[in-house]
N, C-alpha and C positions, 0 to 999 in steps of 0.2 A: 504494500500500500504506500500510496507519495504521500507528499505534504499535503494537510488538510485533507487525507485519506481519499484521495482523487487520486487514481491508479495512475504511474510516468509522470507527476508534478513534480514543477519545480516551482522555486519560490516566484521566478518572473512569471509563470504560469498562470500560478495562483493572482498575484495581483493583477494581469490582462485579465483574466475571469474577470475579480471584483470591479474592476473597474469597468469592463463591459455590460454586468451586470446594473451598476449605478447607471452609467449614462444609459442605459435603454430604460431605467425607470423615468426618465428624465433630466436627472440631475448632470450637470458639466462637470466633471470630477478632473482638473489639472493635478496631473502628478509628476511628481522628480523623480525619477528614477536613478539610482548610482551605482556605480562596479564596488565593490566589497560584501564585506560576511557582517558588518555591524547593522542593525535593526535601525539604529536612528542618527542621525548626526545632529541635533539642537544638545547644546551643551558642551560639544565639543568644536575645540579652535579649527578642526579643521573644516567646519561648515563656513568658514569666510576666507575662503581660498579653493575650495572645489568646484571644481569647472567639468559640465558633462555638455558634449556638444556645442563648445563656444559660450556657454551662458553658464557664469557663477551660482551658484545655491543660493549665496546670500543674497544678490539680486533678485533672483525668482521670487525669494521668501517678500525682499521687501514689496516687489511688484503686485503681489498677491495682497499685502496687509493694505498700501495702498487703493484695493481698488481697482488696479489694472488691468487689463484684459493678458493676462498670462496662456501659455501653452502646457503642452505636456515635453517635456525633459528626459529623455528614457538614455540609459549608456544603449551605445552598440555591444560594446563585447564587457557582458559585465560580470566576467570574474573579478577576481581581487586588483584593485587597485598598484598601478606599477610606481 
């Protein structure tokens, strides 16, 4: 059994589900996606220097609390971070 007992899941997996599953209820669900094994980057320094696809985290984050009309952020190759 994979992740969240959904048979060949992977963790990217899983979040394409939920997040397909959000936007067909309706909702816009912008998300960031990053290459590594940690669950969250707020709190840590290095959420204000990680750059996925040309565009920083911490801009995303601030474009988001702003207001902005933000995109979705996804790594191409997101094993662990080089």
């Amino acid at each position: 059994m994979g992740l969240a007992g959904l048979a060949g899941s992977s963790v990217k997996a899983v979040l394409d589900l939920n997040e397909g599953l959000t936007e067909d209820a309706g909702l816009d669900l912008p998300v960031h996606i990053a290459p590594g094994t940690e669950h969250t980057i707020m709190g840590r320094a290095r959420m204000y220097v990680l750059e996925v696809a040309g565009v920083r985290y911490v801009d995303w984050l601030t474009s988001s609390i702003a207001g902005e009309a933000i995109g979705d952020v996804v790594c191409t190759n997101c094993g662990a971070p080089s």
